[in-house]
PDB file with SEQRES, HELIX, SHEET and CRYST1 records, atoms N, CA, C and O in Angstrom:
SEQRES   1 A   68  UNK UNK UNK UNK UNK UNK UNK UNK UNK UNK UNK UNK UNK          
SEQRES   2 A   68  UNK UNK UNK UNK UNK UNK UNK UNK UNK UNK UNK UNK UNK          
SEQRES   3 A   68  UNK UNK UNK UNK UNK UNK UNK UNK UNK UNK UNK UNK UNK          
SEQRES   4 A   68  UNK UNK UNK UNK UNK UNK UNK UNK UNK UNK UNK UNK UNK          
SEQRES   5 A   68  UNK UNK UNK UNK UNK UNK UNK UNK UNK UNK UNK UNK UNK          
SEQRES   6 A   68  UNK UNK UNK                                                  
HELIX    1 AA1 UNK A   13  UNK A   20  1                                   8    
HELIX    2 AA2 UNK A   24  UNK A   32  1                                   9    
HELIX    3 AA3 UNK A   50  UNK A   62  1                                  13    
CRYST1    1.000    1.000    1.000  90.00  90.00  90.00 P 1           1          
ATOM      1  N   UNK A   1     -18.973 -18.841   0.931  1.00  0.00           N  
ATOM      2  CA  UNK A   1     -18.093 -17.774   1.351  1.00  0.00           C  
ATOM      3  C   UNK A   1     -16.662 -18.305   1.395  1.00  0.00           C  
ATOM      4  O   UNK A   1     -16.336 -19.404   1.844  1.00  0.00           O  
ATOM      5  N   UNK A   2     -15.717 -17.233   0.787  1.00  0.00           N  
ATOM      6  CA  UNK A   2     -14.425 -17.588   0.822  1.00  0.00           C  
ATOM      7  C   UNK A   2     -13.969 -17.705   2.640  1.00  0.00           C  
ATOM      8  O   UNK A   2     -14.610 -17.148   3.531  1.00  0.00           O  
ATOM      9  N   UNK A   3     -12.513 -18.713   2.891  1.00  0.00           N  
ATOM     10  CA  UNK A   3     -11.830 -18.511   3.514  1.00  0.00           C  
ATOM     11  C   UNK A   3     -11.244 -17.255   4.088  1.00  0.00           C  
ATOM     12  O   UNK A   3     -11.591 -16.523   3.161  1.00  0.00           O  
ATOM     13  N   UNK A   4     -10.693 -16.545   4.813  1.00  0.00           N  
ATOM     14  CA  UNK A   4      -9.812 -15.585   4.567  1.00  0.00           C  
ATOM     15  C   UNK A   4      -8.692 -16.006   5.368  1.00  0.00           C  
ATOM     16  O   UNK A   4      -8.601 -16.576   6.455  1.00  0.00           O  
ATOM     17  N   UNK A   5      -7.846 -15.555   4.509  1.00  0.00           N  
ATOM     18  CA  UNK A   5      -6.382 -16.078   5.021  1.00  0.00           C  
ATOM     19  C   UNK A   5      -6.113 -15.189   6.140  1.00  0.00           C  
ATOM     20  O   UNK A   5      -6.459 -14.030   6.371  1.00  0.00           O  
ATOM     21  N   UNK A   6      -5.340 -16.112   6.834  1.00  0.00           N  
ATOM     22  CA  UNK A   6      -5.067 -14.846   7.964  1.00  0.00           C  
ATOM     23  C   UNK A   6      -3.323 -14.754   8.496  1.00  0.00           C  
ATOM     24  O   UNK A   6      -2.743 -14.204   9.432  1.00  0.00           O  
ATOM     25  N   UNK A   7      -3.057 -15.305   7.751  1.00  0.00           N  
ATOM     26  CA  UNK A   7      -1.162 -15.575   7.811  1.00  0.00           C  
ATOM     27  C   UNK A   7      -0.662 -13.577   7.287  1.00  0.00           C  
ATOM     28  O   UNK A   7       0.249 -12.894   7.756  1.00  0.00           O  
ATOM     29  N   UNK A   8      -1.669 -13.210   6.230  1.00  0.00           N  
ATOM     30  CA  UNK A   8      -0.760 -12.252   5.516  1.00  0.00           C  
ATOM     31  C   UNK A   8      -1.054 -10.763   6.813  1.00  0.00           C  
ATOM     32  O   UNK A   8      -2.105 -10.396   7.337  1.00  0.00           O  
ATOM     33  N   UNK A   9      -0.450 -10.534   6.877  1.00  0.00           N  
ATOM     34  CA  UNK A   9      -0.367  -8.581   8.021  1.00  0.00           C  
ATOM     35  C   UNK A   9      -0.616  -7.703   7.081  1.00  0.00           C  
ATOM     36  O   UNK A   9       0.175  -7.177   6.299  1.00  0.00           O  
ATOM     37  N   UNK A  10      -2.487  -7.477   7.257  1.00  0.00           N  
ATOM     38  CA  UNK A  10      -2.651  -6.014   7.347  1.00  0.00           C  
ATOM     39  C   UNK A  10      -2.209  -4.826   8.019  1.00  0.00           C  
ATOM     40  O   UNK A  10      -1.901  -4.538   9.176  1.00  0.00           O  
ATOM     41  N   UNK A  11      -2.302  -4.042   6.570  1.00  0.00           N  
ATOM     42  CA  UNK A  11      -1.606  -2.428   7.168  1.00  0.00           C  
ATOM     43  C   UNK A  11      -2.700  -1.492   7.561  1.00  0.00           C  
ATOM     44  O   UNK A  11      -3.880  -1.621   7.235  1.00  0.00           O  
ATOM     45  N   UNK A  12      -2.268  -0.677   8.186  1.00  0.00           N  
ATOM     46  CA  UNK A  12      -3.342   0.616   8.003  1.00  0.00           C  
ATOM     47  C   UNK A  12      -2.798   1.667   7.315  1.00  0.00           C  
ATOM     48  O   UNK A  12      -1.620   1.651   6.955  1.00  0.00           O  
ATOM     49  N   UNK A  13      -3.464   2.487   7.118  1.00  0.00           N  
ATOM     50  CA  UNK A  13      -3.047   3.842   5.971  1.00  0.00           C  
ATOM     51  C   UNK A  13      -1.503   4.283   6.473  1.00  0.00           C  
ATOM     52  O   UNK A  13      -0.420   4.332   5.890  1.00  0.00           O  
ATOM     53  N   UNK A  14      -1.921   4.567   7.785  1.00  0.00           N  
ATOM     54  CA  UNK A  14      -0.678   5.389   8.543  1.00  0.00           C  
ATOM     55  C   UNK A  14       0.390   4.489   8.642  1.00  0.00           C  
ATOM     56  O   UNK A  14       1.534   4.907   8.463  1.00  0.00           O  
ATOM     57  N   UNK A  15       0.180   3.325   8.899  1.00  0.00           N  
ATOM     58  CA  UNK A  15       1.458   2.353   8.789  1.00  0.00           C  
ATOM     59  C   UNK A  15       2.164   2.449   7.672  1.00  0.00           C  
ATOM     60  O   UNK A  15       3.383   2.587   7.777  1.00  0.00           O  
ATOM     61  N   UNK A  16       1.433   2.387   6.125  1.00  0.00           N  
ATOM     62  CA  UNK A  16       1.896   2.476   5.055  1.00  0.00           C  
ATOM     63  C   UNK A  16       2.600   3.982   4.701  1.00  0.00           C  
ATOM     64  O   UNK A  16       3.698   4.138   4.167  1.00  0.00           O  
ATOM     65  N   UNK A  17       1.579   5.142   5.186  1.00  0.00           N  
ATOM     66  CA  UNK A  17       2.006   6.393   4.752  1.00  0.00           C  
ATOM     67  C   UNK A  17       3.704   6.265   5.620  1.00  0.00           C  
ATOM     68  O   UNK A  17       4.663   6.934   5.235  1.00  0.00           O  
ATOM     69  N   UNK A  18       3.757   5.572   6.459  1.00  0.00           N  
ATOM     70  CA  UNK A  18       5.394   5.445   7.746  1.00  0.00           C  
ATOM     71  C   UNK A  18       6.305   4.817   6.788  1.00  0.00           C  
ATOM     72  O   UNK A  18       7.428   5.318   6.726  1.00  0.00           O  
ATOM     73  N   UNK A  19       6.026   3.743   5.969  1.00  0.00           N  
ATOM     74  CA  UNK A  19       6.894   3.168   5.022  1.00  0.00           C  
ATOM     75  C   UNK A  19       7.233   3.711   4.168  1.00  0.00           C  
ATOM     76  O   UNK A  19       8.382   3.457   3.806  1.00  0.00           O  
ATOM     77  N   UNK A  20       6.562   4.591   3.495  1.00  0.00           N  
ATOM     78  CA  UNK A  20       6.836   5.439   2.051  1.00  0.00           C  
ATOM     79  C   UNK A  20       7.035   6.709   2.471  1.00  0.00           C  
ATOM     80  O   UNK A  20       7.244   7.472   1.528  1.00  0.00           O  
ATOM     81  N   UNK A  21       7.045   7.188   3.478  1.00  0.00           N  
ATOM     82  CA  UNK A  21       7.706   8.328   4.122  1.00  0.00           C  
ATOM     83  C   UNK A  21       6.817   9.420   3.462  1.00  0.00           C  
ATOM     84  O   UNK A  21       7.320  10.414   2.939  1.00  0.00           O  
ATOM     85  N   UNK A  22       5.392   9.187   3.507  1.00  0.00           N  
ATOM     86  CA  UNK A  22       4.352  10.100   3.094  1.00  0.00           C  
ATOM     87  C   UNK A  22       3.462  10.263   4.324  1.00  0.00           C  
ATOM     88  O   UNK A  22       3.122   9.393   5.126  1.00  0.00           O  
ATOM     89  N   UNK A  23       3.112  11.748   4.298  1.00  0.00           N  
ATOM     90  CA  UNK A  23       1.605  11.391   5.219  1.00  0.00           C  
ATOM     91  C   UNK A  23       0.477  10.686   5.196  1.00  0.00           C  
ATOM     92  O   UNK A  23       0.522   9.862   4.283  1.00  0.00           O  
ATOM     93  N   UNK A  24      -0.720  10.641   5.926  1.00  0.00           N  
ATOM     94  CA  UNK A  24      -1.020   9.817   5.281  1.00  0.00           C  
ATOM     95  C   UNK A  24      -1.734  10.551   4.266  1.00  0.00           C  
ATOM     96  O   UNK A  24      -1.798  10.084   3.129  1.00  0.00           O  
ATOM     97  N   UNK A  25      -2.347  11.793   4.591  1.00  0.00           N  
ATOM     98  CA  UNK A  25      -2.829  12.865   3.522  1.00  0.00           C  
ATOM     99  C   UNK A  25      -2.025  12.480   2.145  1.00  0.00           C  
ATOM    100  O   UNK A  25      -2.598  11.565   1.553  1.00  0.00           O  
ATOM    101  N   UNK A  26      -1.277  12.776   1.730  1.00  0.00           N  
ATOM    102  CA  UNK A  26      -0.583  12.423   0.842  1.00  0.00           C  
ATOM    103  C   UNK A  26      -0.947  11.079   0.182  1.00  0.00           C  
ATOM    104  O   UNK A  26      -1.353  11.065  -0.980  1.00  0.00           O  
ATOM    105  N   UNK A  27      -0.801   9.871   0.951  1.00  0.00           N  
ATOM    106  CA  UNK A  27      -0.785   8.402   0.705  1.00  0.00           C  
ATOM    107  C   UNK A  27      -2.516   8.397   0.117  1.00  0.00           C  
ATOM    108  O   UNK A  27      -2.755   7.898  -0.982  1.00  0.00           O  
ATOM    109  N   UNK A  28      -3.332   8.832   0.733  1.00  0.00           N  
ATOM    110  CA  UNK A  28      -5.115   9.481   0.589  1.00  0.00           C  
ATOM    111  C   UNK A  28      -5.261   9.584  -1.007  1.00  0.00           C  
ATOM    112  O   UNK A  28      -5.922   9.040  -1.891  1.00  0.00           O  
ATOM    113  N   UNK A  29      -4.008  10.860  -0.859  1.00  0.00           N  
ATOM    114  CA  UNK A  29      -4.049  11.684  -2.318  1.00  0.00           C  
ATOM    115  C   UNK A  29      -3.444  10.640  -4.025  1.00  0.00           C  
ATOM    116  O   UNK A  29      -3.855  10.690  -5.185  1.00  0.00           O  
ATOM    117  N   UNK A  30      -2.434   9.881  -3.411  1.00  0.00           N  
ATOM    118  CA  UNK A  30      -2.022   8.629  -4.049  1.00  0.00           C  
ATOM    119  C   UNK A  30      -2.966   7.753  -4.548  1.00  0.00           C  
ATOM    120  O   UNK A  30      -2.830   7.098  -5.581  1.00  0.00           O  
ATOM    121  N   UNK A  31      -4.405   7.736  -3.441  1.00  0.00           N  
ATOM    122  CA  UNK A  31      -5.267   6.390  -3.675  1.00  0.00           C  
ATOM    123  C   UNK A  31      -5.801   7.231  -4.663  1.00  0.00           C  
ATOM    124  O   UNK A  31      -5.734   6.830  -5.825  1.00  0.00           O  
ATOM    125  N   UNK A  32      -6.280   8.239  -4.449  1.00  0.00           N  
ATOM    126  CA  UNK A  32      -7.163   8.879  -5.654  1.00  0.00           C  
ATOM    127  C   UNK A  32      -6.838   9.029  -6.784  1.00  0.00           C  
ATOM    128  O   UNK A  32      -7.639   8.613  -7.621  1.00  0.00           O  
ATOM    129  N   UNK A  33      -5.786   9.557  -7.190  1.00  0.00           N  
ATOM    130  CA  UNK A  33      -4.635   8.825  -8.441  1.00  0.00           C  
ATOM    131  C   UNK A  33      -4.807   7.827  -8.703  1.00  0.00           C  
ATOM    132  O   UNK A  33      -4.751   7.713  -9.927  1.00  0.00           O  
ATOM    133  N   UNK A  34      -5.065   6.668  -8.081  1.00  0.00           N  
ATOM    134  CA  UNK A  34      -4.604   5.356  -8.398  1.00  0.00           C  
ATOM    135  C   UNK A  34      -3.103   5.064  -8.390  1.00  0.00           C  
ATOM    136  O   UNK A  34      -2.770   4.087  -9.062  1.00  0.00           O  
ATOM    137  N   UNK A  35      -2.179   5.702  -7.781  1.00  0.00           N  
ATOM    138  CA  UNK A  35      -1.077   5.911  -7.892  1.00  0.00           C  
ATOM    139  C   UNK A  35      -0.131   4.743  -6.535  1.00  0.00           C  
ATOM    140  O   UNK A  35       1.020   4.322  -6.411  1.00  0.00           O  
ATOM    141  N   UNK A  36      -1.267   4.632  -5.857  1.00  0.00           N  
ATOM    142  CA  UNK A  36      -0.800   4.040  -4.625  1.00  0.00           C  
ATOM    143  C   UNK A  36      -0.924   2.370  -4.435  1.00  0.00           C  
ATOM    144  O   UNK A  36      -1.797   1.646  -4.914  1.00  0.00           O  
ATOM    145  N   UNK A  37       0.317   1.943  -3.514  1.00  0.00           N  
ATOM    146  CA  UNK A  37      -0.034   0.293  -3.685  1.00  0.00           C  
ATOM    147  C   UNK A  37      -1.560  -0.164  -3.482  1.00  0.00           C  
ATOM    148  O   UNK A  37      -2.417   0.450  -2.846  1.00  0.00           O  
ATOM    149  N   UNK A  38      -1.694  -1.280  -4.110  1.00  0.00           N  
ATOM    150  CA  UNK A  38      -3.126  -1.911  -3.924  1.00  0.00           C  
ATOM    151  C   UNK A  38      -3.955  -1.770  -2.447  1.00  0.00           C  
ATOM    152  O   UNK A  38      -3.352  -1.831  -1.376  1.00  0.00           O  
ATOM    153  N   UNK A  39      -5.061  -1.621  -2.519  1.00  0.00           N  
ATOM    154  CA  UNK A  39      -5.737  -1.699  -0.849  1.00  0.00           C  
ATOM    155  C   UNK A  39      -7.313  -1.713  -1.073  1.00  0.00           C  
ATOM    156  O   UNK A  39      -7.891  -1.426  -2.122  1.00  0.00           O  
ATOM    157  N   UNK A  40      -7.833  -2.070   0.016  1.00  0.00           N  
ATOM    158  CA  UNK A  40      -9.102  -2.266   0.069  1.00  0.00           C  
ATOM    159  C   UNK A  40      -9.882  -1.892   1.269  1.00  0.00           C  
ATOM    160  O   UNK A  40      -9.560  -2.580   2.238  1.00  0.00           O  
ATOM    161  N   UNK A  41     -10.676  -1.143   1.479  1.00  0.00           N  
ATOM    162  CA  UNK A  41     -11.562  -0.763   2.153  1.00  0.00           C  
ATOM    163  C   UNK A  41     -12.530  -2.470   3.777  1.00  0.00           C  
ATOM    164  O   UNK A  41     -13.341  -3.343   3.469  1.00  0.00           O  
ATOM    165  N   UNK A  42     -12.292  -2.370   4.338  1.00  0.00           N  
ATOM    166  CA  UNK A  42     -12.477  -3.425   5.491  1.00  0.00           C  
ATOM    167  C   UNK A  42     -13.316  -2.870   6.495  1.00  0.00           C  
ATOM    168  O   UNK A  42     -12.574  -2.084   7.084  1.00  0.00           O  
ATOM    169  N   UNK A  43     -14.294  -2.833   6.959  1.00  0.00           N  
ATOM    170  CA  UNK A  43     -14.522  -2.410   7.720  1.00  0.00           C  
ATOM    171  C   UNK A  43     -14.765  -1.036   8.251  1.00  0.00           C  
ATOM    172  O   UNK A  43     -15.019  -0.698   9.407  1.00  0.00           O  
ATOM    173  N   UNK A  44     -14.602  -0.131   6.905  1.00  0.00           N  
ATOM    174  CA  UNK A  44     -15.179   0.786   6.537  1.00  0.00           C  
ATOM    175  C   UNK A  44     -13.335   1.764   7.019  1.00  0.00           C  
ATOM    176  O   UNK A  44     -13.157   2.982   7.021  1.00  0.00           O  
ATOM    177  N   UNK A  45     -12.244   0.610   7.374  1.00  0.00           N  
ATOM    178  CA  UNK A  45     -10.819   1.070   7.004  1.00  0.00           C  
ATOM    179  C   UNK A  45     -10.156   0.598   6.059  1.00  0.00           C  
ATOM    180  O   UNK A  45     -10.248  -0.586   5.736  1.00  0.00           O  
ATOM    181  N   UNK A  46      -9.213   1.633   5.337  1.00  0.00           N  
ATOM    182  CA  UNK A  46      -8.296   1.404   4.276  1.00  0.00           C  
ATOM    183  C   UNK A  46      -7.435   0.526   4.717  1.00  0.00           C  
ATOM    184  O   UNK A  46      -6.913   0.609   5.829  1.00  0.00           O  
ATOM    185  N   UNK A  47      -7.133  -0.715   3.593  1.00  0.00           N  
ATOM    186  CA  UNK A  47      -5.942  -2.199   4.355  1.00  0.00           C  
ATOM    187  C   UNK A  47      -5.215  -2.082   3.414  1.00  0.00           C  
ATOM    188  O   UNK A  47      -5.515  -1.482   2.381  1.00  0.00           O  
ATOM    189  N   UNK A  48      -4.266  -2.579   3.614  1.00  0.00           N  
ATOM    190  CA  UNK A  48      -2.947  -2.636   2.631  1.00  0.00           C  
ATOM    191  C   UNK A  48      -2.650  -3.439   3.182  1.00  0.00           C  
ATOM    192  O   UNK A  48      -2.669  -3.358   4.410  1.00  0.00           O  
ATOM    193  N   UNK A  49      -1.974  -5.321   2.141  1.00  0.00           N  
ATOM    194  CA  UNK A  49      -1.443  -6.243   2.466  1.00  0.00           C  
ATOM    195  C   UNK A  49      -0.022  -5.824   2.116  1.00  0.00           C  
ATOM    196  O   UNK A  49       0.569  -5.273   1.187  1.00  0.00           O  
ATOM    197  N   UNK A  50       0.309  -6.486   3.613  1.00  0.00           N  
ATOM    198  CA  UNK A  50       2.488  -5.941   3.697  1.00  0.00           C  
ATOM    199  C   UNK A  50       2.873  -6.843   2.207  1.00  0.00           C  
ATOM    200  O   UNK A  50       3.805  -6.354   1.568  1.00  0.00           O  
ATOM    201  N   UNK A  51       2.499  -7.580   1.863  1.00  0.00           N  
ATOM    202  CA  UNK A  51       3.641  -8.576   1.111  1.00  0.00           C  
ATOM    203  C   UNK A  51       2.982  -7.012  -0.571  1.00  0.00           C  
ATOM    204  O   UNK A  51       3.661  -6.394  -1.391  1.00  0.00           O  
ATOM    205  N   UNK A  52       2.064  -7.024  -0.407  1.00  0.00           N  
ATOM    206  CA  UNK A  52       1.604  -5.949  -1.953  1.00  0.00           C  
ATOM    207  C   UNK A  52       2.273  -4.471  -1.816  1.00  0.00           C  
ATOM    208  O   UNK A  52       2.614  -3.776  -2.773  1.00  0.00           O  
ATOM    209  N   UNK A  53       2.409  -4.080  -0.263  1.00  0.00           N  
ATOM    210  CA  UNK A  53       2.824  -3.010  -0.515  1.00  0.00           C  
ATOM    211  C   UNK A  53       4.616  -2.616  -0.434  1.00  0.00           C  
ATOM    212  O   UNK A  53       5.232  -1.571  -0.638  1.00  0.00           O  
ATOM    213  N   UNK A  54       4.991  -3.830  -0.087  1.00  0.00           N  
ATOM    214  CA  UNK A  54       6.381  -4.637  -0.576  1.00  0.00           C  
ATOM    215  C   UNK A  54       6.906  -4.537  -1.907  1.00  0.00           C  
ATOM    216  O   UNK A  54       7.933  -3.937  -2.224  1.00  0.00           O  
ATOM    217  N   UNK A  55       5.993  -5.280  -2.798  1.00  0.00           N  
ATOM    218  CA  UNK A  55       6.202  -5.479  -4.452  1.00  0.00           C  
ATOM    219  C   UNK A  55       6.017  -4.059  -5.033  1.00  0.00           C  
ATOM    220  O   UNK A  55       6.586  -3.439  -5.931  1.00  0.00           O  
ATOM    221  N   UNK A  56       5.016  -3.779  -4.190  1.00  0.00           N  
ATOM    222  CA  UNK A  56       4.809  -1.810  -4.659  1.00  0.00           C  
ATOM    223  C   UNK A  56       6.202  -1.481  -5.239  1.00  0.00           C  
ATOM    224  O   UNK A  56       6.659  -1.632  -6.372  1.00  0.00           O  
ATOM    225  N   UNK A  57       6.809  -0.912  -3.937  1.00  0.00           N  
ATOM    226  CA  UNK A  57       7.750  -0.346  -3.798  1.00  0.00           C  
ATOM    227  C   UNK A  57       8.951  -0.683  -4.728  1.00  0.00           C  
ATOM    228  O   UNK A  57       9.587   0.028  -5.506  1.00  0.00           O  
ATOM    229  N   UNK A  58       9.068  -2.165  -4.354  1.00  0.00           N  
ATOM    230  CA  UNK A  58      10.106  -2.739  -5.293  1.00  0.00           C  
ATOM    231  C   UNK A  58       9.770  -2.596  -6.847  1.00  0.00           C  
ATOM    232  O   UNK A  58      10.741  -2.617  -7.603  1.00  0.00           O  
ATOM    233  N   UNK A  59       8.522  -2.454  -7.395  1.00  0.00           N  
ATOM    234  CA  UNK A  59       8.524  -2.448  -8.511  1.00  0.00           C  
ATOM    235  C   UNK A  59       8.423  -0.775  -9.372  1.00  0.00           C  
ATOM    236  O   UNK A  59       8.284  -0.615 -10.585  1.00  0.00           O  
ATOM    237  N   UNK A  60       8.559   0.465  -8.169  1.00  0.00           N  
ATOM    238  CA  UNK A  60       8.782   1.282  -8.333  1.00  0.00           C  
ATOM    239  C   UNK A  60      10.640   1.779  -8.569  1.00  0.00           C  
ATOM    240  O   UNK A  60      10.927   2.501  -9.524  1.00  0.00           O  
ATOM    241  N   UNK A  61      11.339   1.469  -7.950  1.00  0.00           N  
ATOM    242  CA  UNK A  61      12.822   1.105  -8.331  1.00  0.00           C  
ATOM    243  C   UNK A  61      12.926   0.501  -9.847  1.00  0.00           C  
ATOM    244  O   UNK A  61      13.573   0.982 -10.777  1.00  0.00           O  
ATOM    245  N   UNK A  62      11.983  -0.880  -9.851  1.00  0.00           N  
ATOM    246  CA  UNK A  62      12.437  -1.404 -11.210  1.00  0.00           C  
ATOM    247  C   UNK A  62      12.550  -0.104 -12.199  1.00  0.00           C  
ATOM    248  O   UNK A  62      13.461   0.513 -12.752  1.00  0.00           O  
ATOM    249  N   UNK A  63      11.064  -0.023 -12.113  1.00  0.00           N  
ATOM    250  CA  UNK A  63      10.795   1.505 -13.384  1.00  0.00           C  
ATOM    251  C   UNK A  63      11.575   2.597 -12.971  1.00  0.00           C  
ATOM    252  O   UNK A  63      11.537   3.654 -13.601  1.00  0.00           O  
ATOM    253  N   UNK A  64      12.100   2.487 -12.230  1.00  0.00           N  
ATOM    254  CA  UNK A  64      12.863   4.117 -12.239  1.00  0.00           C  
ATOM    255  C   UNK A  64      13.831   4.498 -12.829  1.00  0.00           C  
ATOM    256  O   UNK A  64      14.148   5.688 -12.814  1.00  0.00           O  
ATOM    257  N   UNK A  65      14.809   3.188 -13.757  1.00  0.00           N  
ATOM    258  CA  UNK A  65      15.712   3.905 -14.320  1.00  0.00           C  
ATOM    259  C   UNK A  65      17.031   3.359 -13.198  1.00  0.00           C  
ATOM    260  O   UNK A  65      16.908   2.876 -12.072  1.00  0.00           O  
ATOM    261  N   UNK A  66      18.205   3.627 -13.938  1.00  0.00           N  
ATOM    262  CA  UNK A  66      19.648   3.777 -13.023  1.00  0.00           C  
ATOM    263  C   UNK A  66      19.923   5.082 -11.658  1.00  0.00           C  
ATOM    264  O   UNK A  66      20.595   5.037 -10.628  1.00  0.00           O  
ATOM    265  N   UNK A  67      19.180   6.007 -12.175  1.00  0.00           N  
ATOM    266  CA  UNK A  67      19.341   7.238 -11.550  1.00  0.00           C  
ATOM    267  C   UNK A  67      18.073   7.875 -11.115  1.00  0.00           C  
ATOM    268  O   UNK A  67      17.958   9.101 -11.093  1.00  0.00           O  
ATOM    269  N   UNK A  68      17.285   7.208 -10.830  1.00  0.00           N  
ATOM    270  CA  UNK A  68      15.481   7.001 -10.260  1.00  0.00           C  
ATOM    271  C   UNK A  68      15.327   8.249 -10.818  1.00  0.00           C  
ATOM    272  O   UNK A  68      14.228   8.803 -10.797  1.00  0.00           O  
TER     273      UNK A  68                                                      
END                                                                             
């Protein structure tokens, strides 16, 4: 069995839906898309690592163009 790191801060849905200024309904609707930063199911809750849903974001700016 792997290690698990425990330095990195899990999110919960609602924490994340607070960052991206979505509900979390919305953020839900994202996972089903596949549209939404990376996450994984824990404990039978949705996790999102802060440093992935970080790069998310930032790499949504990249692609957006000068004028998003």
């Amino acid at each position: 069995m792997k290690a698990v790191p425990t330095a990195e801060r899990l999110l919960y849905i609602d924490e994340v839906a607070e960052i991206l200024r979505r509900t979390p309904a919305s953020l839900r609707f994202m996972i089903q898309k596949g549209t939404a930063p990376p996450s994984a199911k824990i404990s039978g809750r949705r996790m999102f690592r802060e440093s992935e849903v970080r790069d998310w974001v930032e790499a949504q700016f990249e692609g957006s163009g000068p004028h998003g």
